[in-house]
C-alpha positions in Angstrom: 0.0 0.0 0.0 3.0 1.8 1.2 4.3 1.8 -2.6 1.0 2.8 -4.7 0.6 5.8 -2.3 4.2 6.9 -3.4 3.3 5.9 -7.1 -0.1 7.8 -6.9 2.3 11.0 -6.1 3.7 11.1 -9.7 2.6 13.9 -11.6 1.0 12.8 -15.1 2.7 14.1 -18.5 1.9 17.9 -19.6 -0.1 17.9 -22.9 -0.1 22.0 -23.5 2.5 24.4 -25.1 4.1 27.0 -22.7 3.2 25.0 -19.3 6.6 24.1 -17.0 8.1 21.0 -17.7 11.4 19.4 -15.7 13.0 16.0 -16.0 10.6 14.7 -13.1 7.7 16.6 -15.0 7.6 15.5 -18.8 6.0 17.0 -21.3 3.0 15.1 -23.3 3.2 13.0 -26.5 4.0 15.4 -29.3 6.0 17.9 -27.0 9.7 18.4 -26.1 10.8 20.4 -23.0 12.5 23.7 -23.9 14.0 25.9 -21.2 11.4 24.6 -18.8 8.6 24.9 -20.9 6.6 22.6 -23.2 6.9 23.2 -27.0 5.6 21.9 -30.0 7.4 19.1 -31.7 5.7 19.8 -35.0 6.8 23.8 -34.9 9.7 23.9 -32.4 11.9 20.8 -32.9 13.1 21.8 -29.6 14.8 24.7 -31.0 14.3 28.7 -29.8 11.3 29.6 -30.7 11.2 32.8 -33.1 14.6 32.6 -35.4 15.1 30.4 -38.5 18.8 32.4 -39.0 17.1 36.4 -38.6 17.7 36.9 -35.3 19.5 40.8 -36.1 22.9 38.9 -35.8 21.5 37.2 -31.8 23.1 34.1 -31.5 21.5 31.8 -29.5 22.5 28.3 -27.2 21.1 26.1 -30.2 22.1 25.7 -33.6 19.4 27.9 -35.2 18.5 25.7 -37.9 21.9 25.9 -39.5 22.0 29.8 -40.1 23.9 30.7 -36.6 27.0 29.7 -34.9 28.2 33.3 -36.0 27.1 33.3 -39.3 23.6 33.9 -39.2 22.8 34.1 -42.9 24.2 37.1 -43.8 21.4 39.0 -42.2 23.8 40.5 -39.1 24.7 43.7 -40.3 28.4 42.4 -40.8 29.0 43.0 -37.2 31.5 40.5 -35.9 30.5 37.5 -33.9 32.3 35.9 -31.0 35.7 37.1 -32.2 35.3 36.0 -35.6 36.6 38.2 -38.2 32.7 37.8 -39.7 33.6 37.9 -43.5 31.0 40.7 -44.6 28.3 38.4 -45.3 29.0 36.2 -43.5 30.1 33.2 -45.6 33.4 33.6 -45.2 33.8 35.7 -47.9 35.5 39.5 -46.8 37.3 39.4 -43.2 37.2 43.1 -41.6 40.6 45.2 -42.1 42.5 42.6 -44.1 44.0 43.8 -47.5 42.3 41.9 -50.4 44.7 43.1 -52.9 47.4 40.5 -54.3 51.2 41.5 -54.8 50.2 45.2 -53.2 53.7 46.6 -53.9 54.4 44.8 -56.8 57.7 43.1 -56.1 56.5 39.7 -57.9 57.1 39.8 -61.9 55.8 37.2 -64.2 58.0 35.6 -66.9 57.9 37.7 -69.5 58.4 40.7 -67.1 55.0 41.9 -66.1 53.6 42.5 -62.7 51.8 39.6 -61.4 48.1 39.8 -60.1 48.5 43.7 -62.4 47.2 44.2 -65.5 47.7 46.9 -68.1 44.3 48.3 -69.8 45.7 50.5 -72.0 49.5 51.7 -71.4 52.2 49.0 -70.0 52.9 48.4 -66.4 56.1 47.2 -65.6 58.6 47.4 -62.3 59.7 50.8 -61.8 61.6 52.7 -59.1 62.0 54.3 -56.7 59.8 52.5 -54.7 58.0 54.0 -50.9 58.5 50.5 -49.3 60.0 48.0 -50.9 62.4 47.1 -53.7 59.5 47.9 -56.7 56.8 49.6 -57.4 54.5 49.5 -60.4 55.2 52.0 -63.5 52.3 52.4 -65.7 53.5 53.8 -68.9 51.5 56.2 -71.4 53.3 54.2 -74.4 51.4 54.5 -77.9 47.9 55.4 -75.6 46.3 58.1 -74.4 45.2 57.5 -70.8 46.5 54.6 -69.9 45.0 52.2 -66.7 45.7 49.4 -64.7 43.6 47.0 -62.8 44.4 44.6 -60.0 43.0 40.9 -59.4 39.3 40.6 -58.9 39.2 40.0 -54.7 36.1 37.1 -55.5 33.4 37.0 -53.2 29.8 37.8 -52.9 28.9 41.4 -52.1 25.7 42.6 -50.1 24.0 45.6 -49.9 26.0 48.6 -48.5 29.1 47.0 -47.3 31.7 49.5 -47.2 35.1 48.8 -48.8 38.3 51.0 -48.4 41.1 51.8 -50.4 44.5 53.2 -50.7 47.4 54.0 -52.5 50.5 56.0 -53.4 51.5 58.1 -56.3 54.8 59.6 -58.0 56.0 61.1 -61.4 59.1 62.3 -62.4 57.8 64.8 -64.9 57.6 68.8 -65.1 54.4 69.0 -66.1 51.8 67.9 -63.2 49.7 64.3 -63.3 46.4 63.6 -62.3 46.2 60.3 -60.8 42.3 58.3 -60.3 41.6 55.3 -57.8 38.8 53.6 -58.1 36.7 50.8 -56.4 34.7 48.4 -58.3 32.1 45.7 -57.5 32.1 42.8 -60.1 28.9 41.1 -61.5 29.2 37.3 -62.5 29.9 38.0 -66.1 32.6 40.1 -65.3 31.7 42.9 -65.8 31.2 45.3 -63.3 28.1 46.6 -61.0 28.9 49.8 -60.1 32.2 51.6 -58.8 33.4 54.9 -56.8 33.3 58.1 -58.1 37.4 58.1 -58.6 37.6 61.7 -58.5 41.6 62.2 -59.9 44.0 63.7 -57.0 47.0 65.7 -58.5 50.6 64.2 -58.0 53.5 66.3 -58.0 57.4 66.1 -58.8 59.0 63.4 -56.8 57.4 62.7 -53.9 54.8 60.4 -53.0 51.3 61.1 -52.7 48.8 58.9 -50.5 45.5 58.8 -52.9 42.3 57.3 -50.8 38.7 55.9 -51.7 35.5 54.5 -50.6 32.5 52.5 -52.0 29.3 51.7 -50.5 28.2 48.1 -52.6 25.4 47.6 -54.6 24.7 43.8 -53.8 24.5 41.0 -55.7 28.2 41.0 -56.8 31.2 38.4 -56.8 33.8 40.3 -56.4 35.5 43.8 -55.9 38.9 45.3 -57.5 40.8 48.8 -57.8 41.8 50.7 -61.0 44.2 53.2 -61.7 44.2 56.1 -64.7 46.1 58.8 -65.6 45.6 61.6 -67.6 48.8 61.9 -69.4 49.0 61.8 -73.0 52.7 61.9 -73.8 54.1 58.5 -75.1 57.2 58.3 -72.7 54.9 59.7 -69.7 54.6 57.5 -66.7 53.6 57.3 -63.0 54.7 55.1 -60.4 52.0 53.2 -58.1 53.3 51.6 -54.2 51.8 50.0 -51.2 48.2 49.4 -52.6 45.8 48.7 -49.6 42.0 47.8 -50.2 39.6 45.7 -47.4 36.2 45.6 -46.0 35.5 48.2 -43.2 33.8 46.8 -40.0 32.0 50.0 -39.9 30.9 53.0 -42.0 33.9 54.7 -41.8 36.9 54.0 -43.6 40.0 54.1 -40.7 43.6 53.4 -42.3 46.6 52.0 -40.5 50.1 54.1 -40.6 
C-alpha cells in the first residue's frame, strides 16, 4: 500500500505548449521540454522559438536551424560574432581590415616581365623605381595610348548591400608638367563585368614625392567580387607614373580608418 501511495504522487505528463516542464515533470506525447517549458514538436523541434537564421545577428545556445554559430545568414549587419573576423556576409567571404589586394607593392614579376596579379588596360605596367617601401613599385607607362590604366585581381566574393570597402594607395612622377592620378573601387557582376564603382575623383601628383590617394564605395549587392583601377591623364608616349603599397579591405563599420 506503502508503494502505490508513493506511485499515486507522480505527476501525469503535460499535454499543453508554454506549461513548465522538468525531468521529473515531462511534457505530453508530441512535445519536447525547452527551457522549462513545453513546445511543439511539429513547430519547435526543440529549437528557440522565433529565429530560422534572422535573429538581427543574436546568436543563440542552439544551432538555429543551421544559419547561426556566427554566421547567421548574412542578415547580421556584418558586425563580428564571437571574435570572428565575420567575413562581410557572413560566408566567409570578406574578413574586416585585411587587404584583399594580391602583390600590393608589386615586387612579384611574371615571366615575360609583367607584374603579377597587375594588369595593363591600356599603357604597360612594368617594375619601376624608386619604390616607398619596398624594392618595386609599379610603373604604368603612357606608351602609344592616351590614358593609360591598370587593374588589380578581382578579390572574389559575394557582395551585399551597402558593405563599405576602403582603399589606398600611393602616387609619384618624375615629370615637369603635373599628373592627375584616379583610384577607383569596383564591384564585379558574375559575367565580369562590373556593378557599379566609386566616383574616382583624380588627385594631382607632384614632382618626386609620394602622394597617399584614398577611396571609398558603399556596394550595390549582388556582386562576386571587388577590385581597384588606376588612370592617368597623361597623353605623352614616354609619360609615366609610379604606383606603391596598394591597400583595399572591408571596413567593419561605416567609416573607412587606415593603418600608418
Amino acid at each position: 500500500m506503502t508503494v502505490l501511495l508513493a506511485l499515486a504522487c507522480v505527476p501525469g505528463p503535460l499535454d499543453e505548449t508554454g506549461k513548465q516542464c522538468s525531468t521529473e515533470r515531462p511534457c505530453g506525447s508530441g512535445f519536447v521540454c525547452v527551457d522549462s517549458q513545453c513546445q511543439d514538436v511539429a513547430f519547435d523541434a526543440g529549437q528557440p522559438r522565433v529565429d530560422a537564421g534572422v535573429d538581427a545577428g543574436v546568436r543563440d545556445a542552439g544551432s538555429d536551424a543551421g544559419a547561426d554559430a556566427g554566421r547567421d545568414g548574412g542578415f547580421d549587419g556584418s558586425v563580428p560574432d564571437a571574435s570572428v573576423a565575420d567575413a562581410g556576409f557572413d560566408a566567409g567571404a570578406f574578413p574586416c581590415d585585411v587587404n584583399l589586394i594580391l602583390n600590393p607593392s608589386f615586387e612579384l614579376q611574371t615571366a615575360t616581365g609583367g607584374v603579377r596579379n597587375w594588369r595593363a588596360l591600356t599603357g604597360t605596367i612594368t617594375h619601376g623605381v624608386p619604390a616607398r617601401s619596398d624594392p618595386a613599385a609599379g610603373r604604368l607607362w603612357v606608351g602609344g595610348n592616351g590614358n593609360p590604366a591598370m587593374q588589380s585581381d578581382v578579390a572574389s566574393g559575394p557582395t551585399s548591400f551597402g558593405v563599405v570597402f576602403c582603399a589606398r594607395a600611393y602616387a609619384r612622377h618624375e615629370h615637369d608638367a603635373g599628373l592627375t592620378v584616379s583610384l577607383i573601387i569596383r564591384e564585379r557582376a558574375p559575367d565580369g563585368g562590373f556593378i557599379d564603382s566609386s566616383n574616382g575623383s583624380g588627385t594631382a601628383i607632384t614632382k618626386g614625392s609620394w602622394q597617399p590617394m584614398t577611396e571609398t564605395y558603399r556596394t550595390a549587392g549582388e556582386g562576386t567580387g571587388v577590385d581597384v583601377r588606376f588612370s592617368t591623364s597623361r597623353f605623352e608616349p614616354d609619360a609615366s607614373v609610379l604606383i606603391d603599397d596598394v591597400l583595399l579591405f572591408r571596413s567593419c563599420s561605416t567609416q573607412c580608418i587606415y593603418p600608418p
